[in-house]
C-alpha positions in Angstrom: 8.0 7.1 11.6 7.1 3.0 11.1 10.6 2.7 9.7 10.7 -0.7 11.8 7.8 -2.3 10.6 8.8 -5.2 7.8 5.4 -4.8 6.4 2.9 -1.9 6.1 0.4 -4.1 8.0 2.5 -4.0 11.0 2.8 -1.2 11.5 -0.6 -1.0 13.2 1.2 -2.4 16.7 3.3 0.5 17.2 0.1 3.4 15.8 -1.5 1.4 19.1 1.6 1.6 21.6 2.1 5.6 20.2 -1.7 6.0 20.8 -1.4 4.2 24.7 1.5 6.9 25.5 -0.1 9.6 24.3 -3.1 8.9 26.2 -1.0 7.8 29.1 0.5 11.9 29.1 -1.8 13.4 27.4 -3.9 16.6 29.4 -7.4 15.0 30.7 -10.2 15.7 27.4 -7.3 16.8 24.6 -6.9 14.5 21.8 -4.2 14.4 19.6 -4.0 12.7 16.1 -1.2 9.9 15.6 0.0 11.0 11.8 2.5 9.5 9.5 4.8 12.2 9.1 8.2 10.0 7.2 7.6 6.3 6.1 9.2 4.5 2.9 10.9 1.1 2.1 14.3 1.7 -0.2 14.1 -0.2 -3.5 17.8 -1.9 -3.6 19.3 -5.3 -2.5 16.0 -7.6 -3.9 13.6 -4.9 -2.8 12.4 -4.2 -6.1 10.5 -1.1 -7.2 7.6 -3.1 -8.0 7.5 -4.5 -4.3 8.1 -0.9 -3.5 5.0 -0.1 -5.5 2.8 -2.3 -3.7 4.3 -1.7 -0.4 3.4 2.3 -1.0 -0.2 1.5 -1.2 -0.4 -0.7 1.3 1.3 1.6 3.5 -1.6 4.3 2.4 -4.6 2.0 3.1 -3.2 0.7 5.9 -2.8 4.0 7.6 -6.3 5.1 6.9 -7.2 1.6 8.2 -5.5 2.6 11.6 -6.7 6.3 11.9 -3.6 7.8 10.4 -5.2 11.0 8.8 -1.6 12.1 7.2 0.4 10.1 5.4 4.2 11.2 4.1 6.0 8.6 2.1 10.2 9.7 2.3 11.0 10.3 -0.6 9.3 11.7 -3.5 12.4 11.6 -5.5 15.6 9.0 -5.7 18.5 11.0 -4.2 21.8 9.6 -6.1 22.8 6.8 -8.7 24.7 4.7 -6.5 22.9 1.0 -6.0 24.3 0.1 -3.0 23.4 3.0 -0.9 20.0 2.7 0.9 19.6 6.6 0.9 19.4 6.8 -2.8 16.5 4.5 -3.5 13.6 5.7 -1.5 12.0 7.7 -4.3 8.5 7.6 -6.2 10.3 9.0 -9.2 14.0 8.6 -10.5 16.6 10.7 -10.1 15.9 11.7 -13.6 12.1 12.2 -12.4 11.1 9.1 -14.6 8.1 7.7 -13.0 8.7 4.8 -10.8 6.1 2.0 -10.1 5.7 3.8 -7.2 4.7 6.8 -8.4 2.2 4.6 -10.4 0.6 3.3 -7.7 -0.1 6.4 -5.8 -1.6 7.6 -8.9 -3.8 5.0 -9.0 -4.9 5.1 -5.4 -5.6 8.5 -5.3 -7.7 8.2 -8.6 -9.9 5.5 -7.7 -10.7 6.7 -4.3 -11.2 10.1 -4.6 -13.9 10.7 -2.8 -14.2 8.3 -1.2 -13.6 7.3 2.9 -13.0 4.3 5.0 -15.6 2.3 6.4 -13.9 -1.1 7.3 -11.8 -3.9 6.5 -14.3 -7.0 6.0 -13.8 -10.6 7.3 -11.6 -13.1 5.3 -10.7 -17.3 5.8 -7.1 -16.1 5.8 -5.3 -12.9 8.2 -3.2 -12.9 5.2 -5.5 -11.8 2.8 -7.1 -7.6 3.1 -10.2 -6.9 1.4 -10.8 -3.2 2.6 -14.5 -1.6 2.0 -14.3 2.5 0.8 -17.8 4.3 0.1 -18.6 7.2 -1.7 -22.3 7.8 -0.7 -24.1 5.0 -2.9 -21.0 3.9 -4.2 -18.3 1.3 -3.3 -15.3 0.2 -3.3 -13.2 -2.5 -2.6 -9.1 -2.7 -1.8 -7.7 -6.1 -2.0 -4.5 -7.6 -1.5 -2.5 -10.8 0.5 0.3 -10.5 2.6 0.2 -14.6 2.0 0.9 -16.8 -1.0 -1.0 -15.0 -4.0 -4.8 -16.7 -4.2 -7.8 -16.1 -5.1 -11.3 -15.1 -2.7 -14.6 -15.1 -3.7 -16.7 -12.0 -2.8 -20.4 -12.3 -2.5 -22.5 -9.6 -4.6 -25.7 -8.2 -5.5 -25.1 -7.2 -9.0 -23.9 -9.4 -12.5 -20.5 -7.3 -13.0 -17.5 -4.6 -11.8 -14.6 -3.1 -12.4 -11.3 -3.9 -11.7 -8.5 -1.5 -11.1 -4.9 -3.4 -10.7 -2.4 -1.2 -8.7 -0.6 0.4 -11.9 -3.8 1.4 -13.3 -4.9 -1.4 -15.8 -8.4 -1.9 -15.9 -10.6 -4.8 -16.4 -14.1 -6.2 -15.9 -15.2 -8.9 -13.1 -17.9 -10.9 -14.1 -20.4 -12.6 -11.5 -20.7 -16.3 -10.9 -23.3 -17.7 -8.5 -23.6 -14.5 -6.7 -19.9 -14.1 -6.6 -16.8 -12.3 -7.7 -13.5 -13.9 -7.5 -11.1 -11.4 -7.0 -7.0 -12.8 -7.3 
């Protein structure tokens, strides 16, 4: 469980110091997978559910990123009314089962890259910033976010236009300039 991590992206520290132990004790030739069997972020206290939203998908992509083959957000559903209690606001749907942004999100992910695998996260000017490369045989696709300030990168491309998928599902077209795509 990355319960400790304050972002999704760090979470990749302790994947590596659960993957040295387990190497460390593991029998000589066995290898066992590190999975993600509880992880969530509570929307209450400024932690919004739109952050919450974002923060889901990052912890997806970020998992697969680090080799994380299962991934099990906690919790599915909001478990009680009360808005100061951590425990109540962990869920991708409200208590009522009203979809939360969360929910949203995870919709979106899983649409957009069905079928599709990890191949790599690609170079950027800025740590900050995560453009994540998914193919589906002659087909690709790009995951992009900052952990930063929000800007803008350019993307170098072979072709005039694509399509854009925001995190909640809203589509829109990216036009080429110069060979490149500027993606916010």
């Amino acid at each position: 469980h990355a319960y400790g991590s304050p972002k999704p992206e760090n979470a990749s520290v302790y994947f590596e110091t659960v993957r040295k132990l387990i190497y460390k004790y593991a029998k000589p030739g066995k290898h066992y997978p590190v999975v993600s069997g509880e992880w969530g972020y509570s929307a209450i206290k400024g932690f919004t559910v739109e952050k919450q939203a974002d923060y889901i998908a990052r912890c997806y992509i970020s998992n697969l990123m680090n080799d994380i083959p299962l991934s099990i957000w906690y919790d599915w559903h909001d478990d009680g009314p009360d808005p100061n209690e951590n425990e109540h606001h962990f869920g991708t749907v409200y208590q009522d089962f009203k979809e939360k942004p969360a929910y949203k999100a995870v919709k979106t992910l899983c649409s957009e890259l069905k079928g599709f695998s990890f191949v790599q996260r690609l170079n950027t000017k800025s740590d900050s910033d995560y453009l994540v490369l998914f193919k589906n045989k002659d087909k690709i696709c790009l995951v992009a976010w900052t952990t930063g300030d929000n800007n803008e990168i350019s993307i170098p491309v072979d072709f005039n236009r694509a399509s854009s998928t925001s995190i909640f599902g809203d589509k829109s077209t990216l036009e080429a300039l110069g060979g490149q795509i500027s993606v916010k």
